[in-house]
N, C-alpha and C positions, 0 to 999 in steps of 0.2 A: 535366562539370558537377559540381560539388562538391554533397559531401551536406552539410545544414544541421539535425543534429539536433537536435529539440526535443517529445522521445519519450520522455522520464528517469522516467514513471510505466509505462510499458508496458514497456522494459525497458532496462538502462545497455548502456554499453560496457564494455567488460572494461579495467580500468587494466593499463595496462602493467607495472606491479609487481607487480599481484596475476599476472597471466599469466607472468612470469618464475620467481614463488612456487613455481608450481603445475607448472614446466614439468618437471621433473626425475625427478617419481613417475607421470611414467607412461614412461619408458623406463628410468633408470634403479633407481629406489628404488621398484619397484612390488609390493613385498612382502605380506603381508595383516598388516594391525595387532594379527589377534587371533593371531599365529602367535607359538610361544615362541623362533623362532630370532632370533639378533641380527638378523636383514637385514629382518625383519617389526618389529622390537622398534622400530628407527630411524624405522619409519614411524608406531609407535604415540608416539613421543615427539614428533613435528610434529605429529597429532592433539592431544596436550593442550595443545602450545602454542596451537592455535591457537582449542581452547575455552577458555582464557585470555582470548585475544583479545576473541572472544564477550562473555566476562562481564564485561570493563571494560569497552566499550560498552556495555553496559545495565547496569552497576551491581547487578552480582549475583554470587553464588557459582558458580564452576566447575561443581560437582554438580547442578550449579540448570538446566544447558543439555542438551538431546536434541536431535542433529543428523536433519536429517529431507531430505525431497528439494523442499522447495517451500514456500510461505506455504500454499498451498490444505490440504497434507497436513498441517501443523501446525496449522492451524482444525480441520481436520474432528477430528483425535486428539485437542484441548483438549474440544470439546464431549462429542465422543462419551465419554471418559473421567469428564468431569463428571455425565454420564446416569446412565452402567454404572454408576459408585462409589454414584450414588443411585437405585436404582432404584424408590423409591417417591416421585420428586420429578418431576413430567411436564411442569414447566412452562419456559420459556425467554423471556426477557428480551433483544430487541436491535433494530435500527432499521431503518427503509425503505431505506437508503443505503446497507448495506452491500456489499463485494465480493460479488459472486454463491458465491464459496465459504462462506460465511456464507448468504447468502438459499435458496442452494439447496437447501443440508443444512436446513438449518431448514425447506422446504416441501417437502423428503421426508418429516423426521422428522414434520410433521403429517397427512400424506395419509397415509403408509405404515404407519407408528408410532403412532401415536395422540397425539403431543403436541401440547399448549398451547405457541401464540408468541405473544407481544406485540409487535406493530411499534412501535416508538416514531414519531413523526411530525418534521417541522422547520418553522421558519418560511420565509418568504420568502427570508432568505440562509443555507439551510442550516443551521441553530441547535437545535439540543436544548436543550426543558422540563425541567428537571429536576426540576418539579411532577408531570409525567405522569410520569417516568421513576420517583419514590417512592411515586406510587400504582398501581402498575402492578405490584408483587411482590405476591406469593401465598403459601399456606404449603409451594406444594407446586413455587414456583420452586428449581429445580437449577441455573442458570447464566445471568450475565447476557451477552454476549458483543457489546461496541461498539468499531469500531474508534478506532486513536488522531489517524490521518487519512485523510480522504478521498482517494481514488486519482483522483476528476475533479474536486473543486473545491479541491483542498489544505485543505479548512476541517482544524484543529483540535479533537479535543470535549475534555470536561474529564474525561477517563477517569479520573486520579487520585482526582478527588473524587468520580466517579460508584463506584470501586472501596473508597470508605469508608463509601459508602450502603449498598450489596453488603452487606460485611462487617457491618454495624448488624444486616444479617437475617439474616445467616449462612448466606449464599447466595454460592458461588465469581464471580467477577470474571475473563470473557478479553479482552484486545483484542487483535487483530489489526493491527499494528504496522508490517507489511509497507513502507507509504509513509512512517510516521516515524522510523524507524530512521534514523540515519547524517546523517539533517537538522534533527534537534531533539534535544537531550541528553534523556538516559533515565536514570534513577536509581529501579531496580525495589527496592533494599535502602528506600528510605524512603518508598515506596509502598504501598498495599493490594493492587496486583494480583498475581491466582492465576498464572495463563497468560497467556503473552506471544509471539505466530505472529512471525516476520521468512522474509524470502527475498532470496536470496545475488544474484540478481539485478539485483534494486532498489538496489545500493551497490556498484556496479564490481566482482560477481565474476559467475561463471556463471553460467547458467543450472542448473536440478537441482541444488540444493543448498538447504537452510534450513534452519531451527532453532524450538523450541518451549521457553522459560524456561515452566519447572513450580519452581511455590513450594516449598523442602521441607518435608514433613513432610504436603502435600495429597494426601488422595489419589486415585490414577493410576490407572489401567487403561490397559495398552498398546493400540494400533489396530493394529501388526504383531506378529505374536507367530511366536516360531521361537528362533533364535539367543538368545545374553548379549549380545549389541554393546548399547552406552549402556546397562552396566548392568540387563540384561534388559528396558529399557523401548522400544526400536524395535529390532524384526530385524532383518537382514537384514547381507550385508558394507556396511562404512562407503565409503562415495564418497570415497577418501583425498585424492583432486585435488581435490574440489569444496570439502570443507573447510578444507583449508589454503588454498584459496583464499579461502572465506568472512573465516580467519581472517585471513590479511593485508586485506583490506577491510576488516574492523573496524578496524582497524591503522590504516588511512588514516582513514577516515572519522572518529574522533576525532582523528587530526590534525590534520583539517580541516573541521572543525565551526566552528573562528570563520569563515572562507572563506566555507562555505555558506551564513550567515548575515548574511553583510555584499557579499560580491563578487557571489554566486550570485543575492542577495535584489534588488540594485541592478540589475542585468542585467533579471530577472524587471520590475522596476519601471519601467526605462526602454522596455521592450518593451510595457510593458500600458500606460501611459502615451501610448502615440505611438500605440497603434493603436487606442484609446477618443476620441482627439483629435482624429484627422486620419480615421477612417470613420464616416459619419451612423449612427444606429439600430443603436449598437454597446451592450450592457451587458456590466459584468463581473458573473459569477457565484459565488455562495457568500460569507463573510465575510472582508471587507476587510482588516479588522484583526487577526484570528487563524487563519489558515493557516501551510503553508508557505513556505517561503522561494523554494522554487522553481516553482510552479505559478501558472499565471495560466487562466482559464476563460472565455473570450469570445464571448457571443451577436453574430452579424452577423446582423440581422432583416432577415427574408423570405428567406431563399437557404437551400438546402441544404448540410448540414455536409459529406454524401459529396463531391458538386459542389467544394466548396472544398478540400477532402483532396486530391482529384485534378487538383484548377488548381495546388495548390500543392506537389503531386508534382513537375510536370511542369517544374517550375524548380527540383527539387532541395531542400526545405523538407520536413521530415517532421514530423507532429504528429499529433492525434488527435482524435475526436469522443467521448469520453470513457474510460471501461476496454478495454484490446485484448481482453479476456476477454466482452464484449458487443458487438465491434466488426461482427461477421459479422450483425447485427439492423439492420434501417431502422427501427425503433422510437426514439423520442426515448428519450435517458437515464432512467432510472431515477430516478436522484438528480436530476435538474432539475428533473423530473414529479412527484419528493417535495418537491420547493421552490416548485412551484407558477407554476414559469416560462413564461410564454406559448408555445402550440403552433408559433407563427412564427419564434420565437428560441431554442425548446429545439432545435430540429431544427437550426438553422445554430449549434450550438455547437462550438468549437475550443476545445481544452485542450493548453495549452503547457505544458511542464515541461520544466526546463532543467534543466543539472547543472554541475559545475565543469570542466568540457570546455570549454562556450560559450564564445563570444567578443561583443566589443564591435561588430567588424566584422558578425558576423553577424547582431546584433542588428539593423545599422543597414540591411542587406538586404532583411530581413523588413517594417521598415519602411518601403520605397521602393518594396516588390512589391506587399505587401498592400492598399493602398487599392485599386488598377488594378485588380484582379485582384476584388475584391469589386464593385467599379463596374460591369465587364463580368458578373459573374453575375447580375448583380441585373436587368439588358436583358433577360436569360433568364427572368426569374423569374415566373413566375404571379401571386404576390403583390403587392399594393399595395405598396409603399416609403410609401402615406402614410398607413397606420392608427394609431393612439393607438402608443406605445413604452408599456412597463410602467415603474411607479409606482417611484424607486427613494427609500428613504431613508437 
């Protein structure tokens, strides 16, 4: 049975170039970068190429990048560093939606810590006030930290302008970037933002690899301390596979940014199209208009998301009921339940994210499965099929 991925926010496949990239330093060029001999020297000169790489994708300075092992470790170091640098500033600025590495640090740092959060709220399709988000600083806000997409409904925020409000109070700006990396162009030089998380993951490289853009001249407090690697700002020996690998992904992924945007977006479109049309008391989630290119978010009302995860296993379809980082919860999403989405449709939600792997063919599979396959759960289902649907506009 053929696997039909459609997984690309939980986590990619490894491109075949970046895998061929990477293949050679670990048997043969597996030297330590920070060693003076030539045979280490070689592997520190594929390290800067490929923070090169890095920083044309995001439109930033080489010196500007700290390779790190994950999006989760690159949040927690932006905030935590934002703290330490101020320690007379206890407050913290950022929204109900975000990645749990965000939500969670933040509801440690206030039970354990003693800090002030401000959740920011959204509307109906996932949308941030930017009314509540200007009156929402303080004198004693340290960091504002919004992501730049959603990992379950692809929405889009307006980070960049949210990152000039920031700055108006002179108050540090991070987004955590992790989901738009590699699928929306990034231009950090003509930007306000301070700190910027990605992970190597999310863009055809490994797993255990990422990176954290620190603005220069802001200042840093490291979260590993030990070693000089990057600079004295992250200990530890450099993951020399992981990055060159990161860095051929970048490599790719602005190559193929028109792709993502037009092949990857059209797939995504023809998929969320056929399966809003052809199953009754289906809504799509989050906004319509300014997301990703690759994610689509689909309530099937009255049925369980698990239920449909595993009918749609069993024919080889792989997707998600929202972040794999909350996947192990029977709890409706977070971010639906901040969007205000009916209890009967948050729980039967599926979050498809594609990548430039998909096909056209598989597209039209998911299509041919999916009605039957909602039809027969819904027989199952406890719930009425004929309560009001929610209001869309």
């Amino acid at each position: 049975m053929k696997t039909i991925y459609m997984d690309n926010n939980a986590t990619t496949q490894v491109d075949p170039a970046v895998f061929e990239e990477m293949k050679p330093f670990f048997t043969e060029l597996y030297g330590n970068p920070s060693s003076m001999h030539r045979f280490g020297g070689q592997v520190g000169v594929k390290l800067k190429e490929a923070r090169e790489s890095v920083a044309a994708l995001l439109g930033c300075d080489v010196d500007e990048i700290i390779f790190t092992s994950c999006g989760s470790e690159s949040d927690n170091t932006a905030i935590r560093s934002a703290l330490n640098a101020q320690p007379n500033k206890r407050h913290i600025i950022t929204t109900r939606v975000e990645h749990p590495a965000i939500l969670s640090l933040c509801k440690f740092l206030e039970k354990k810590e003693g800090y002030a959060v401000t959740y920011l709220g959204t509307d109906e399709h996932g949308r941030l006030d930017l009314d509540e988000y200007r009156q929402a600083f303080r004198d004693d806000t340290a960091i504002v930290s919004v992501m730049w997409a959603n990992n379950e409904t692809g929405n889009i925020y307006p980070v960049e302008e949210m990152a000039k409000i920031a700055k108006e109070h002179g108050v540090f700006f991070h987004t955590d970037a992790v989901q738009a990396v590699g699928k929306i162009p990034v231009d950090l030089k003509s930007s306000a933002i301070d700190m910027l998380s990605l992970s190597g993951h999310k863009l055809h490289a490994p797993k255990g690899v990422g990176a954290l853009y620190v603005r220069k001249r802001l200042p840093f407090r490291p979260f590993l301390i030990g070693g000089h690697q990057e600079r004295s700002r992250r200990a530890g020996t450099e993951n020399t596979t992981g990055i060159i690998a990161l860095g051929k992904a970048c490599q790719l992924a602005l190559e193929n940014m028109e792709a993502e945007n037009t092949i990857v977006k059209n797939l995504r479109d023809k998929l969320e199209k056929g399966l809003l049309e052809t199953i009754p008391d289906s809504i799509l989630n989050g906004d319509k208009d300014n997301r990703l290119p690759n994610t689509s978010n689909i309530s099937f009302g009255y049925v369980e998301g698990e239920a449909i995860l595993l009918m749609m296993d069993q024919v080889g379809i792989c997707a998600s009921s929202g972040s794999a980082c909350t996947s192990g919860s029977l709890e409706p999403s977070h971010v639906l339940r901040a969007m205000g989405v009916p209890f009967t449709f948050a729980h039967g939600s599926i979050r498809f994210s594609l990548s430039r792997f998909n096909t056209e063919e598989e597209i039209d599979f998911v299509l041919e499965t999916m009605p039957k396959l909602i039809e027969n759960l819904r027989k199952l289902s406890p719930f009425s099929a004929e309560k009001e649907l929610p209001t869309q506009n």
